[in-house]
C-alpha positions as CSV (number, residue, x, y, z in Angstrom):
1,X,5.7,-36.6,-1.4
2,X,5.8,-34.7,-4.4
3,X,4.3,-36.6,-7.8
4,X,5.4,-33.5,-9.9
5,X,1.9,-32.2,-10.2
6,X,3.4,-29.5,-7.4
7,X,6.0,-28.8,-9.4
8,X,4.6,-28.6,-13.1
9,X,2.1,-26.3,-11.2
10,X,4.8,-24.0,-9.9
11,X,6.3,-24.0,-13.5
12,X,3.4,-23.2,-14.9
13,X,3.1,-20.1,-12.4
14,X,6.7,-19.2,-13.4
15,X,6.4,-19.0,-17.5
16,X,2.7,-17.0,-16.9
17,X,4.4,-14.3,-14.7
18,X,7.6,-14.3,-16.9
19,X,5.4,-13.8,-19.9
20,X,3.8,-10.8,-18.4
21,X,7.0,-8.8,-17.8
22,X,7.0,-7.5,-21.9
23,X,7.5,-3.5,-22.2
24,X,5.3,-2.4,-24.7
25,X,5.9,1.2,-25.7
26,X,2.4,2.7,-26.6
27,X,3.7,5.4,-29.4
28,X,6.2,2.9,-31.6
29,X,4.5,-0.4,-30.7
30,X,8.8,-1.1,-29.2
31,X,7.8,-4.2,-27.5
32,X,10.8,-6.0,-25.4
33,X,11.3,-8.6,-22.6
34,X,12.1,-7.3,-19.3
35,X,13.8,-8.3,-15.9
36,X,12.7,-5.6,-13.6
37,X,10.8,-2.4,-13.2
38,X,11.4,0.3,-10.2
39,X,14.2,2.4,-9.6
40,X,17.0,0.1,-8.0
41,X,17.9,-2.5,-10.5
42,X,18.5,-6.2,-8.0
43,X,21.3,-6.6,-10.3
44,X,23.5,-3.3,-9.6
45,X,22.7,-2.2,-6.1
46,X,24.8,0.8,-6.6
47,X,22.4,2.4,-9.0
48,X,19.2,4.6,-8.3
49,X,17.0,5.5,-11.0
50,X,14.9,9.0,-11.2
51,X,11.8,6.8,-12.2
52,X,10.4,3.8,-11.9
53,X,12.0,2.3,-15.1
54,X,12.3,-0.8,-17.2
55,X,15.1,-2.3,-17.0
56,X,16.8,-5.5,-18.7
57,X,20.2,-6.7,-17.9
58,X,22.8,-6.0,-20.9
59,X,22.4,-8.7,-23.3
60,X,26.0,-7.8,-25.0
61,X,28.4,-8.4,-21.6
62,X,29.2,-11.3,-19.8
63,X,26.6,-12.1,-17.5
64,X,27.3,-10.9,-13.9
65,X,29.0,-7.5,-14.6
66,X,25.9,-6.2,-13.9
67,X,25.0,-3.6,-16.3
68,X,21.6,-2.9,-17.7
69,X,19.8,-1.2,-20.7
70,X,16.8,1.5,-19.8
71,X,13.8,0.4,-22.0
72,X,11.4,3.5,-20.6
73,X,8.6,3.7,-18.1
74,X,5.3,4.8,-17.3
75,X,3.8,8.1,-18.7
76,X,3.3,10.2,-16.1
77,X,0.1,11.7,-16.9
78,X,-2.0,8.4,-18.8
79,X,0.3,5.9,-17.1
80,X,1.2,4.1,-20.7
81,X,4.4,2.4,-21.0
82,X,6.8,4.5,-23.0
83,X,10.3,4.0,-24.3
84,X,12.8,7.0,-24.3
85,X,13.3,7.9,-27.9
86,X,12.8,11.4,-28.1
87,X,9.7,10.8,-30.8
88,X,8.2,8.9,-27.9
89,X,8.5,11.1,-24.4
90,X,10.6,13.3,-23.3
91,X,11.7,13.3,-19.4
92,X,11.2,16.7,-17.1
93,X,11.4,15.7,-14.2
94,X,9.0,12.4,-14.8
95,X,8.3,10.8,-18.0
96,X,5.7,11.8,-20.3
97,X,4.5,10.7,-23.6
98,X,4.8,13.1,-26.6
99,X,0.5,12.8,-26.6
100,X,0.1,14.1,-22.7
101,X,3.4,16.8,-23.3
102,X,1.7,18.2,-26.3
103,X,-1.4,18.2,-24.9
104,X,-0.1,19.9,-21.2
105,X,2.8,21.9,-23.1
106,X,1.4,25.3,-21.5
107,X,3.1,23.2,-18.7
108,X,6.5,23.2,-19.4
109,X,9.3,25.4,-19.9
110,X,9.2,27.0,-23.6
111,X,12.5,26.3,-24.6
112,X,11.5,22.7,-23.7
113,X,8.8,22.7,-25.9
114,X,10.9,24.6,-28.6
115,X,13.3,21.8,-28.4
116,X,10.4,19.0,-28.5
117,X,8.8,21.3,-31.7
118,X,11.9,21.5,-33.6
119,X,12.4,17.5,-33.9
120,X,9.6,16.7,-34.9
């Protein structure tokens, strides 16, 4: 028989690992809930991502239609979480952080880094 210890213990467990899933993007302190991370969202099995990515279900549709906002993912090279505004990473062939593309631009394709160079 359960006294609800088992239970306030299993809730517990469920609010601590909820409140670890937070995207924090390292260059613009963007800092945002998030339902999963990988490359196949649970909630649209019809989608394949090029990165591991976090995702978070569309907050404006009704829930069940199954579409999902990109908040970012891991840099590549330091392994920070980074969102995808272009003052934050830019994404050839894997995501990296304006930092580690600056710093590896010899790297990359020059027009690539023209492109970077002329937004900033």
């Amino acid at each position: 028989m359960d006294d609800g210890s088992e239970y306030s213990k299993r809730l517990s467990a469920r609010i601590e690992e909820d409140a670890k899933k937070i995207f924090h993007c390292s260059q613009c302190e963007f800092t945002e809930p998030f339902h999963y991370k990988g490359r196949n969202p649970p909630f649209k099995r019809t989608v394949w991502l090029k990165e591991d990515s976090y995702v978070n279900k569309d907050p404006f549709v009704p829930r069940g239609e199954g579409l999902f906002v990109v908040l970012g993912s891991d840099c590549s090279v330091c392994d920070q979480q980074v969102c995808q505004n272009p003052g934050c990473s830019v994404f050839y062939e894997r995501r990296i952080c304006l930092p580690c593309f600056k710093a590896n631009k010899r790297d990359f394709p020059e027009k690539l880094v023209a492109k970077v160079a002329s937004k900033e």
